[in-house]
N, C-alpha and C positions, 0 to 999 in steps of 0.2 A: 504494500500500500504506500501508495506518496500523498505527502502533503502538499497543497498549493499555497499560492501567497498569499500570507496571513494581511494583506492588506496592509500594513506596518511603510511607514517611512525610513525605517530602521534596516539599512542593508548591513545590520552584524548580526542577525536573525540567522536560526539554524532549524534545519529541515528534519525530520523527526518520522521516521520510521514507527507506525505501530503495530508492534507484534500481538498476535492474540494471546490469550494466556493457554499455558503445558496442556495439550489436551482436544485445545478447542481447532476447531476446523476455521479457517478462514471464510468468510461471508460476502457475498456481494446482495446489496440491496435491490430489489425489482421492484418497480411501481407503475399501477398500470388504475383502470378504471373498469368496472362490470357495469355494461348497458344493455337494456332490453325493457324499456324504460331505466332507471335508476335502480341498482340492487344494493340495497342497504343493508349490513349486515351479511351477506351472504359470508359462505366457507369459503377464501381461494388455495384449491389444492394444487401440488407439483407433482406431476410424475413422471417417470422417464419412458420411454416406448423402447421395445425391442426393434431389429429390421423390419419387420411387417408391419409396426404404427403399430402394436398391441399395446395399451397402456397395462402398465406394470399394477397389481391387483393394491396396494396400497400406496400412500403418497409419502413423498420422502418429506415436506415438510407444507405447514399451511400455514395461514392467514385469514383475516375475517374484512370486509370491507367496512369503511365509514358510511354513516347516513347519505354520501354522495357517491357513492360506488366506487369510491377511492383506498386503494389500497397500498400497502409496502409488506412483501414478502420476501425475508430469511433466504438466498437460496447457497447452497457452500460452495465454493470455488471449483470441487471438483467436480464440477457438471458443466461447469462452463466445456462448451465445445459442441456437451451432446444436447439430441432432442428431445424436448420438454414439451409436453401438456400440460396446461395450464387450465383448472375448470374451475368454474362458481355451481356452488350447489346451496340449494335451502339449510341454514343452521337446521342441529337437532332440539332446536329447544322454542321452534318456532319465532324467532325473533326478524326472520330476514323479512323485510319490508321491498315490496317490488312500487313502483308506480306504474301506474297506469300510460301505455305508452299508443292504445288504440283510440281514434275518434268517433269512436261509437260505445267509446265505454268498454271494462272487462266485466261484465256481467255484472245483474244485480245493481245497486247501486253506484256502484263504481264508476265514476266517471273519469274521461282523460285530464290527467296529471294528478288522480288522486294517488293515496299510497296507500296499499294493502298487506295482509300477509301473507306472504308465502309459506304454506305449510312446510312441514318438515318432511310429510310425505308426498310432496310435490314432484312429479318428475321430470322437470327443467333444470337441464345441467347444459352449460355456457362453457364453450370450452376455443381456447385458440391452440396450436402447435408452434412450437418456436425450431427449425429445423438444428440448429446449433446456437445455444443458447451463446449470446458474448455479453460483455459489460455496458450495453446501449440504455439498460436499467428501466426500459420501458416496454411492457406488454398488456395490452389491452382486450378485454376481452367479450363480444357482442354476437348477435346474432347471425353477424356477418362473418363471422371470423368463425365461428359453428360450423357454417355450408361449407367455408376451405378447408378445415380441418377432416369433416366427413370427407368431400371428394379427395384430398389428400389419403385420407386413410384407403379411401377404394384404389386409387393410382396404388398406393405401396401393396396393395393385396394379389393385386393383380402382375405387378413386377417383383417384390420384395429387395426393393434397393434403399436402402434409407435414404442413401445419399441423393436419393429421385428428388425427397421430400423439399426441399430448398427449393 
């Protein structure tokens, strides 16, 4: 890790390497945003795919979004390179708050731009693929980015090259 210029008028200023502490894994920061109207509270999990796109059965680490579908997730240095899935799924505890993102309403009273909850047993999972993850720190993840990740996963099904996926 390097530091940049602390701003300082002071050119006898020294540059300051920091190490993590015995044990821990170096970290690089990702931050991105879940849309599909606004997901508030959602899970964002990381997981790694094998050559075929198969997302690996558990996530190697997660994060939860803010009221504005904003997040920053944990990811360890050693993944930089490889391809990562990235998905938002409903909290278990019911808290994740969607709004409303249709002009005719999501049912019931719900009108557009209101904000509801998305149950826990909801099965809306938001997902984008990062083909080699590097330190750009930003991935984002929508509706859109759902439809490239399925036709990417049929492309590597169909070939099984990962390095298609890029």
């Amino acid at each position: 890790l390097t530091q940049g210029c602390g701003c300082s008028s002071n050119n006898n200023s020294t540059n300051t390497v920091v190490e993590p502490p015995p044990g821990e894994t170096p970290t690089v920061n990702i931050s991105g945003a879940a849309v599909k109207g606004v997901v508030g509270g959602g899970v964002v999990s990381a997981f790694t795919l094998d050559n075929k796109g198969v997302v690996s059965a558990q996530p190697f680490t997660t994060a939860v979004t803010d009221a504005l579908g904003k997040y920053t997730i944990k990811i360890p240095e050693t993944y930089i390179g490889k391809p990562i899935s990235f998905r938002i799924s409903p909290a278990s505890n019911d808290t994740t708050k969607l709004t409303c993102d249709l002009d005719i309403g999501c049912g019931g009273t719900v009108k557009f731009g209101d904000k509801f909850t998305l149950p826990t047993n909801s099965k809306l999972v938001l997902e984008t693929i990062v083909p080699a993850l590097d330190k750009t720190k930003s991935v984002n993840v929508s509706t859109f980015s759902t439809l490239a990740a399925e036709q990417a996963r049929k492309a590597l099904a169909s070939n099984g090259d990962i390095n298609a996926l890029a």
